[in-house]
N, CA, C and O atoms as a CHARMM CRD file, in Angstrom:
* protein
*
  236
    1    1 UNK  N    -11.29800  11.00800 -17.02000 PROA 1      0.00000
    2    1 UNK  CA   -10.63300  10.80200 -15.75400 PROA 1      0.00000
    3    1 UNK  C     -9.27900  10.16400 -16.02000 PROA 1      0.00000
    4    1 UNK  O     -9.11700   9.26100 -16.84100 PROA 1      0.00000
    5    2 UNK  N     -8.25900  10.72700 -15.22700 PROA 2      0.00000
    6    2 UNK  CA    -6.80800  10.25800 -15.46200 PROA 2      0.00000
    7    2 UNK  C     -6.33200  10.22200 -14.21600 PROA 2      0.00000
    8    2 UNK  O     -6.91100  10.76600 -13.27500 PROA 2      0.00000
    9    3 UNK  N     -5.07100   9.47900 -14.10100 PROA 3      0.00000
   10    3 UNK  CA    -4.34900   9.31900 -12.29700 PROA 3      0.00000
   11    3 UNK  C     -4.36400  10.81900 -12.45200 PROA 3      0.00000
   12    3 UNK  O     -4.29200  11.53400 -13.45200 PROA 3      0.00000
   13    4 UNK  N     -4.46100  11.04300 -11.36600 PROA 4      0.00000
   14    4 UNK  CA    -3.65800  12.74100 -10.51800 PROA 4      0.00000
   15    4 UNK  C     -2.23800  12.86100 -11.20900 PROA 4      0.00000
   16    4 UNK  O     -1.27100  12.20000 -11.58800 PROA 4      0.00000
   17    5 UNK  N     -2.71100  14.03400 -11.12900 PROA 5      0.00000
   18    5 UNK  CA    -0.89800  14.51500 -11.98600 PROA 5      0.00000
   19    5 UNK  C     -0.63100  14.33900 -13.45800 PROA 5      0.00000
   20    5 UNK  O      0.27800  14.90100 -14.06900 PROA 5      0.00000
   21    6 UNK  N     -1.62800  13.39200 -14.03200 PROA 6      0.00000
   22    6 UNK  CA    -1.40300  13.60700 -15.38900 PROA 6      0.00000
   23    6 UNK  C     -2.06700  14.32300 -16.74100 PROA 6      0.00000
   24    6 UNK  O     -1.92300  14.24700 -17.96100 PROA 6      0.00000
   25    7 UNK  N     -3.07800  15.23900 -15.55900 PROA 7      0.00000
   26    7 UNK  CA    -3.70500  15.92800 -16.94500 PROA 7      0.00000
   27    7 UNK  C     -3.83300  17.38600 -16.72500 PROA 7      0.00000
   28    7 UNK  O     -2.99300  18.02400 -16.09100 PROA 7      0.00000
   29    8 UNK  N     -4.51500  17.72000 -17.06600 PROA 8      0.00000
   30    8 UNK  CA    -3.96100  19.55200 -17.66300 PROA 8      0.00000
   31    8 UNK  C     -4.41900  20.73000 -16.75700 PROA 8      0.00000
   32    8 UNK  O     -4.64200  21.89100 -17.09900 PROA 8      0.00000
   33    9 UNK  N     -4.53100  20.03700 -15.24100 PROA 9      0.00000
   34    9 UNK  CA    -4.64800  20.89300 -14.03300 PROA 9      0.00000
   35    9 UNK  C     -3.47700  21.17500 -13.36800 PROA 9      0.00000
   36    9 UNK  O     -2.82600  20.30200 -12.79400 PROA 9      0.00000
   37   10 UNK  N     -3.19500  22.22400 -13.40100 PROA 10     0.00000
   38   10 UNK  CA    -1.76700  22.77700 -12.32200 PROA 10     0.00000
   39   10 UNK  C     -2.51800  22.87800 -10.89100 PROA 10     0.00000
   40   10 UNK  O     -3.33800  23.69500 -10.47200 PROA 10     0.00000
   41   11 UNK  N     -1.95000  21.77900 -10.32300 PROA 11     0.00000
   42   11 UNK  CA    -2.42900  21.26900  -9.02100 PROA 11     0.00000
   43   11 UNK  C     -1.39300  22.02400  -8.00500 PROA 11     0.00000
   44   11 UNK  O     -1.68300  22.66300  -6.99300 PROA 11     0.00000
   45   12 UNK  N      0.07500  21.73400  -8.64200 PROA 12     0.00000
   46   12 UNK  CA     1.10800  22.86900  -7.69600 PROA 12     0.00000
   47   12 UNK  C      0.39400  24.27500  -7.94500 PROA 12     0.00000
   48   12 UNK  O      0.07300  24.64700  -6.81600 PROA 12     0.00000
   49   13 UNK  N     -0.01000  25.23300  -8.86400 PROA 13     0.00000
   50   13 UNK  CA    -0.57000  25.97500  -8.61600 PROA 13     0.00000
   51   13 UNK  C     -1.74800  26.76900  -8.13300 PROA 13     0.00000
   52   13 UNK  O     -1.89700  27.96400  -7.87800 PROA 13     0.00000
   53   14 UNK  N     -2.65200  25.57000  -8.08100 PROA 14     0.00000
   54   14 UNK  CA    -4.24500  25.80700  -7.14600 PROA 14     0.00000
   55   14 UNK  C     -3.66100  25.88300  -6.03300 PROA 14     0.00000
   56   14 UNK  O     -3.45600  26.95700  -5.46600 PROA 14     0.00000
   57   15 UNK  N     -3.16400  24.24300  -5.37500 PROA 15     0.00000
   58   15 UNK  CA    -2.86300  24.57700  -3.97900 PROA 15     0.00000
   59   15 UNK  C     -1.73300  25.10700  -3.46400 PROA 15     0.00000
   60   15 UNK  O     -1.41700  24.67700  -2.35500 PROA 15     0.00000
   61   16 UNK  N     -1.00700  25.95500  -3.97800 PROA 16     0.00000
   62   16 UNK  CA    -0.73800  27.19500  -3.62600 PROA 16     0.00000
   63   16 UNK  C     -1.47900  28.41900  -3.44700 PROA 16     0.00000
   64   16 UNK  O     -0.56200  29.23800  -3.37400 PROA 16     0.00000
   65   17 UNK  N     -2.09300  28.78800  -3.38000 PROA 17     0.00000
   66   17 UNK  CA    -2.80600  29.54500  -3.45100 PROA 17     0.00000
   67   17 UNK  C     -4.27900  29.34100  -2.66100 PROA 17     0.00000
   68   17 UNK  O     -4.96200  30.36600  -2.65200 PROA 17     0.00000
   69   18 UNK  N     -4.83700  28.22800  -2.03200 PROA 18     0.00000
   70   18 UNK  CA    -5.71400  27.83200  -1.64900 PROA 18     0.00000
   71   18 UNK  C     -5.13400  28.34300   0.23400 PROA 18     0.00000
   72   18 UNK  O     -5.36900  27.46300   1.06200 PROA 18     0.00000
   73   19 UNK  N     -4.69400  29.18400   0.59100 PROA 19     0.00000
   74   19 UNK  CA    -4.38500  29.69300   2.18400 PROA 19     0.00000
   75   19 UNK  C     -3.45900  29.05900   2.90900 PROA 19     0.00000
   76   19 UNK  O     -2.33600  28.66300   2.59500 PROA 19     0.00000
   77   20 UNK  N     -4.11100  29.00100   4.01200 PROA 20     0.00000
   78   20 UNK  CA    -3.40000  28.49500   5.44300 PROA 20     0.00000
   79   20 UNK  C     -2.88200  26.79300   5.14500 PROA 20     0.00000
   80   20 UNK  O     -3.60300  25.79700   5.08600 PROA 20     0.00000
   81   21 UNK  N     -1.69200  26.87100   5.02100 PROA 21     0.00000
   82   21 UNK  CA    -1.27500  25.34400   5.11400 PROA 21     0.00000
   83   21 UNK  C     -1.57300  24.43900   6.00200 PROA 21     0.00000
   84   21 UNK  O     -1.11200  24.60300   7.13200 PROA 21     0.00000
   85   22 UNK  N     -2.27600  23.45100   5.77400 PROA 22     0.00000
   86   22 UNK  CA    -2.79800  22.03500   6.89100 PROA 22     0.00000
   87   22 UNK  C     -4.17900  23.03300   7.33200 PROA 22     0.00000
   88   22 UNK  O     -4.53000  23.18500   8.50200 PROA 22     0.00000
   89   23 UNK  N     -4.70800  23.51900   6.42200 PROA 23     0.00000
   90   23 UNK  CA    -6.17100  23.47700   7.07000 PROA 23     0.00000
   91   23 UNK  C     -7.40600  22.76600   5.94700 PROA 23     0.00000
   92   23 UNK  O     -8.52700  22.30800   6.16800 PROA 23     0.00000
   93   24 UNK  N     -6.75600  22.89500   4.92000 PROA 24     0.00000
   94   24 UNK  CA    -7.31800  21.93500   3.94300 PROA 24     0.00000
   95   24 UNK  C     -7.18900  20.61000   3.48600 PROA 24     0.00000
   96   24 UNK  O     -5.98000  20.43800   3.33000 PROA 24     0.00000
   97   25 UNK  N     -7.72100  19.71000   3.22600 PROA 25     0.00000
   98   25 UNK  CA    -7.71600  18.28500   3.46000 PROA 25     0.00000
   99   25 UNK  C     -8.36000  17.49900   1.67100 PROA 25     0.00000
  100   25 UNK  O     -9.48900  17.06800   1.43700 PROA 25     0.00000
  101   26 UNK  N     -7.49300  17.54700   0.98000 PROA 26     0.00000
  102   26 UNK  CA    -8.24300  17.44700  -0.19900 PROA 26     0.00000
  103   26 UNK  C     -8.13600  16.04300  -0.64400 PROA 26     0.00000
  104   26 UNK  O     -7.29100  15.32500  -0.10900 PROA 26     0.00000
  105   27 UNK  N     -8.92900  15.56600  -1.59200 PROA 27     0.00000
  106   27 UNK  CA    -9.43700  14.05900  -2.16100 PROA 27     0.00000
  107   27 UNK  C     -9.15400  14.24500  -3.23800 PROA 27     0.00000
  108   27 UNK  O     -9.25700  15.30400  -3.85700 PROA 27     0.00000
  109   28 UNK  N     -8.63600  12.92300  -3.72000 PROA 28     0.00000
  110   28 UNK  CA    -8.95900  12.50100  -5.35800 PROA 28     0.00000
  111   28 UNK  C     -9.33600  11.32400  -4.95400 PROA 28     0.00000
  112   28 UNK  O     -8.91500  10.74900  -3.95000 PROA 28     0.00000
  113   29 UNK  N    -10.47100  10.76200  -6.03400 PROA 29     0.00000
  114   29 UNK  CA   -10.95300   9.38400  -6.76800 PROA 29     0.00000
  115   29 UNK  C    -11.00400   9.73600  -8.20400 PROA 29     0.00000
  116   29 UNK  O    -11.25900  10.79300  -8.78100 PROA 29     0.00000
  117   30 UNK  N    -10.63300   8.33200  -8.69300 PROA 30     0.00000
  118   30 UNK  CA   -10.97400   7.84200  -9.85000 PROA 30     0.00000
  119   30 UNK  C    -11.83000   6.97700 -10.10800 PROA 30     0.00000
  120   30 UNK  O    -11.51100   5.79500  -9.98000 PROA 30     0.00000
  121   31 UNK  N    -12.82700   7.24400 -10.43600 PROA 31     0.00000
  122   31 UNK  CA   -14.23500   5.97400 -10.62600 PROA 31     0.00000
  123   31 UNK  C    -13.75200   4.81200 -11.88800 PROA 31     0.00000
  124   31 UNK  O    -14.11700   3.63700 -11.91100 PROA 31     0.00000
  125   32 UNK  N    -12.98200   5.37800 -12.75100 PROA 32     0.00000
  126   32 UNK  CA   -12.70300   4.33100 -14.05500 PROA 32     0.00000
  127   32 UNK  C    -11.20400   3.82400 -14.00500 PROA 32     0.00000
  128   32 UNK  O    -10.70100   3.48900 -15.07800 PROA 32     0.00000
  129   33 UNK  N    -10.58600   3.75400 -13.06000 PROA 33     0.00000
  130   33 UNK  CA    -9.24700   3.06900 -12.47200 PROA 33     0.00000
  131   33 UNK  C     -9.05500   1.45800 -12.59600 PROA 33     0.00000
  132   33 UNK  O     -8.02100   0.93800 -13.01500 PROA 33     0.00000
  133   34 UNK  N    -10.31600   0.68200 -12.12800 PROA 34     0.00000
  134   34 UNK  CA   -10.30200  -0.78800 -12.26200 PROA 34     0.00000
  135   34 UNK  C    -10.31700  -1.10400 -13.70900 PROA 34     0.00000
  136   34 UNK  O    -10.98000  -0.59800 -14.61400 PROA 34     0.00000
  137   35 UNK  N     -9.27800  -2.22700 -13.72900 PROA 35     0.00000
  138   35 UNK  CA    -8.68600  -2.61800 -14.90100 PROA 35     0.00000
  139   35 UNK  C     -9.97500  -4.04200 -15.25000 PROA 35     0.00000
  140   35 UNK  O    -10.73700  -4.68300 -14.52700 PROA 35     0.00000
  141   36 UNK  N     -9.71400  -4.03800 -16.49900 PROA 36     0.00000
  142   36 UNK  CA   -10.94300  -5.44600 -16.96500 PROA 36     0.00000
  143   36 UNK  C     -9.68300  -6.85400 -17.21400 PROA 36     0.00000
  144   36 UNK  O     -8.46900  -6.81800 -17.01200 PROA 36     0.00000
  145   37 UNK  N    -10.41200  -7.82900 -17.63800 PROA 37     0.00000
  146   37 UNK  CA    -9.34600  -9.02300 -18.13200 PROA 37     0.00000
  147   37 UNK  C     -8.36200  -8.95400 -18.71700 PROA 37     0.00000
  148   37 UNK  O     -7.46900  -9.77000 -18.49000 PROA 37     0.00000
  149   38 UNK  N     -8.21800  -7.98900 -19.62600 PROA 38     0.00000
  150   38 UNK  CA    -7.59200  -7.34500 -20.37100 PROA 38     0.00000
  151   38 UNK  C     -5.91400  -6.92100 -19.67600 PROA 38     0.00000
  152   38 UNK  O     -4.76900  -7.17800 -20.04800 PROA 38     0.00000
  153   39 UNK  N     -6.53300  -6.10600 -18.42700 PROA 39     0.00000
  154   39 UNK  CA    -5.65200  -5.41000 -17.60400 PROA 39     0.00000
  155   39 UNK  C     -6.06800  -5.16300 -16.33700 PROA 39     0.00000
  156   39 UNK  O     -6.62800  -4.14600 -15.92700 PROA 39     0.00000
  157   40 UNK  N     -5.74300  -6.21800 -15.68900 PROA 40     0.00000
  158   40 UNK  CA    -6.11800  -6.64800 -14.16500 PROA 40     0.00000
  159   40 UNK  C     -5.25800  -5.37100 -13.31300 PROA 40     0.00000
  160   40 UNK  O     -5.93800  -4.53300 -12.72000 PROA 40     0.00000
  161   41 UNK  N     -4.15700  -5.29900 -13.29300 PROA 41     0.00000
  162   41 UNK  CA    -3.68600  -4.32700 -12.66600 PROA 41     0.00000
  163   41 UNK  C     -3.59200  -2.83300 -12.76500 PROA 41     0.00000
  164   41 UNK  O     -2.88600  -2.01300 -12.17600 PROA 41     0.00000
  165   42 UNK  N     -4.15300  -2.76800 -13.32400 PROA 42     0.00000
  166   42 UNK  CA    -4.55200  -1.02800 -13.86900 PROA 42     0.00000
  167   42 UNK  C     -4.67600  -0.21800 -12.76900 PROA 42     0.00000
  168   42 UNK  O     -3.96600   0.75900 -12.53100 PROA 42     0.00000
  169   43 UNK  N     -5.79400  -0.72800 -11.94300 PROA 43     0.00000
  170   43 UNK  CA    -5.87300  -0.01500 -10.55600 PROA 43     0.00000
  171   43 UNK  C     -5.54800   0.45300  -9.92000 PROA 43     0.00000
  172   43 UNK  O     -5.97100   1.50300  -9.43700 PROA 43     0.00000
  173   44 UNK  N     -4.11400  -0.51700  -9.51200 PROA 44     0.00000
  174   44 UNK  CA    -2.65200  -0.84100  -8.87600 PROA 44     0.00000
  175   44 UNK  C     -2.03300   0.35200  -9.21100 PROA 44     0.00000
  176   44 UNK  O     -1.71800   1.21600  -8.39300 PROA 44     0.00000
  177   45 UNK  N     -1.78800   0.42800 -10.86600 PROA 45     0.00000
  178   45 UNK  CA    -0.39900   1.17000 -11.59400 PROA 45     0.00000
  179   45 UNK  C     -1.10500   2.18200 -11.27800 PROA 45     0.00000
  180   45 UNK  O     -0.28700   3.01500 -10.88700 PROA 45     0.00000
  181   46 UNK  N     -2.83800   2.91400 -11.16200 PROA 46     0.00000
  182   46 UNK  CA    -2.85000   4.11600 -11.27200 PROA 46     0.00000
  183   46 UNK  C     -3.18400   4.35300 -10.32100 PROA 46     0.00000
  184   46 UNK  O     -3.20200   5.57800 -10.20800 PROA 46     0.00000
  185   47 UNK  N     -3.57300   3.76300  -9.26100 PROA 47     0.00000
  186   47 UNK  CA    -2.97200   4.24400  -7.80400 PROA 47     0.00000
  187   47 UNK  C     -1.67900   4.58900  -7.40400 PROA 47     0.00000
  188   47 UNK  O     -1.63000   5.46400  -6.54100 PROA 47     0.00000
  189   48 UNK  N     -0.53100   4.09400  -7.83600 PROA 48     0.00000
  190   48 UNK  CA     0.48900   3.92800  -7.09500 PROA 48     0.00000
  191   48 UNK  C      1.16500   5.37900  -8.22200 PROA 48     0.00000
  192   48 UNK  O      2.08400   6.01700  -7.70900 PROA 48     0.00000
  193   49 UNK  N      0.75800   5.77800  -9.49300 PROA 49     0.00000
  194   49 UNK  CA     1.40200   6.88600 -10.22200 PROA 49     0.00000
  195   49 UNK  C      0.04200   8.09900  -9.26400 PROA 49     0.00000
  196   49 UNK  O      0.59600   9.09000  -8.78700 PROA 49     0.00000
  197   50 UNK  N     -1.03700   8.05800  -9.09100 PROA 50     0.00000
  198   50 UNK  CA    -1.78000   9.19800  -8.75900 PROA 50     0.00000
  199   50 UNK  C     -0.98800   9.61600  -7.04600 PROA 50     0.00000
  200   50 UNK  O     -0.82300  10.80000  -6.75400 PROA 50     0.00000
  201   51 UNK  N     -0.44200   8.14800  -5.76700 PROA 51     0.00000
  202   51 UNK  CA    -0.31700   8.80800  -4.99500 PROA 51     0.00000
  203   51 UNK  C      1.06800   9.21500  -5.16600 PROA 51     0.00000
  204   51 UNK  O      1.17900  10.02500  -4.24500 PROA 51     0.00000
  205   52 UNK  N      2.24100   9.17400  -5.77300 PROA 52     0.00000
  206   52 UNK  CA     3.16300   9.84200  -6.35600 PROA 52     0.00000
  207   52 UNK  C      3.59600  11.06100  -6.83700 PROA 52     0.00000
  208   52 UNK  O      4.62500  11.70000  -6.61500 PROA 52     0.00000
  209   53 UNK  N      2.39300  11.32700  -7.70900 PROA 53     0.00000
  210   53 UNK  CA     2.10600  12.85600  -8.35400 PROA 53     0.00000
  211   53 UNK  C      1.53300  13.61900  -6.70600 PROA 53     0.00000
  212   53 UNK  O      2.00100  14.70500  -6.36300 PROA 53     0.00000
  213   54 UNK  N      0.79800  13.09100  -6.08200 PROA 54     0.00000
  214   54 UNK  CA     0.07800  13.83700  -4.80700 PROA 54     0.00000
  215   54 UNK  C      1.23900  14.05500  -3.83600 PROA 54     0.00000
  216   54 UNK  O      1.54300  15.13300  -3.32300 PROA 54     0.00000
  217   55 UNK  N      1.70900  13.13800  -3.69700 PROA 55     0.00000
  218   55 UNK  CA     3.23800  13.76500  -2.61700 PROA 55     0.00000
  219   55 UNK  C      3.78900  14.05300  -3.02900 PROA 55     0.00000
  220   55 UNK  O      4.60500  14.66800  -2.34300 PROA 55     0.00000
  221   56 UNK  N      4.04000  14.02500  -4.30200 PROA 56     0.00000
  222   56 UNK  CA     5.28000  15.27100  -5.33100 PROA 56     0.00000
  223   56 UNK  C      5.15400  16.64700  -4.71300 PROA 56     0.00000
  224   56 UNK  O      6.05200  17.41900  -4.37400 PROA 56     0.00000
  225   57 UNK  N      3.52000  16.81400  -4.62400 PROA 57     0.00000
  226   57 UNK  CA     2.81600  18.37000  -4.08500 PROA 57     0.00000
  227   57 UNK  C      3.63300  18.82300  -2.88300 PROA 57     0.00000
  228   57 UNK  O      4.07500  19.97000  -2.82100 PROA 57     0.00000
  229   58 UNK  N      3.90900  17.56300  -1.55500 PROA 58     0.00000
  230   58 UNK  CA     4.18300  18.12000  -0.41400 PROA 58     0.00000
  231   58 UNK  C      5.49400  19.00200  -0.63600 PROA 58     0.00000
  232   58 UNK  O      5.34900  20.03800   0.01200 PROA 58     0.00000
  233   59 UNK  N      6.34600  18.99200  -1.10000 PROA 59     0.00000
  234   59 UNK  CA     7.97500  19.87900  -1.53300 PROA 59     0.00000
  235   59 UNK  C      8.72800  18.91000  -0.67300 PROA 59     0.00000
  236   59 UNK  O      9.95000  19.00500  -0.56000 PROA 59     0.00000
């Protein structure tokens, strides 16, 4: 599991191709996002790069 946008799915190219614009409503989670003592903010950074890459999508 990686933020959205950084691994080896062409996401501009699925949802293109997935039809009628605004009738689909799609999700990402990351279950392994929370950072340990180590790296408390991990969460943060890969939330804030996954919803980035996701509105990159809108054009």
């Amino acid at each position: 599991m990686v933020p959205f946008g950084t691994g080896d799915i062409d996401y501009a190219g699925f949802f293109a191709n997935m039809g009628a614009k605004g009738y689909h409503n799609p999700m990402y989670e990351q279950d392994n996002a929370p950072g340990d003592a180590a790296d408390p903010g991990r969460s943060l950074r890969y939330a804030e790069l996954s919803y980035a890459n996701l509105a990159a999508l809108r054009g």
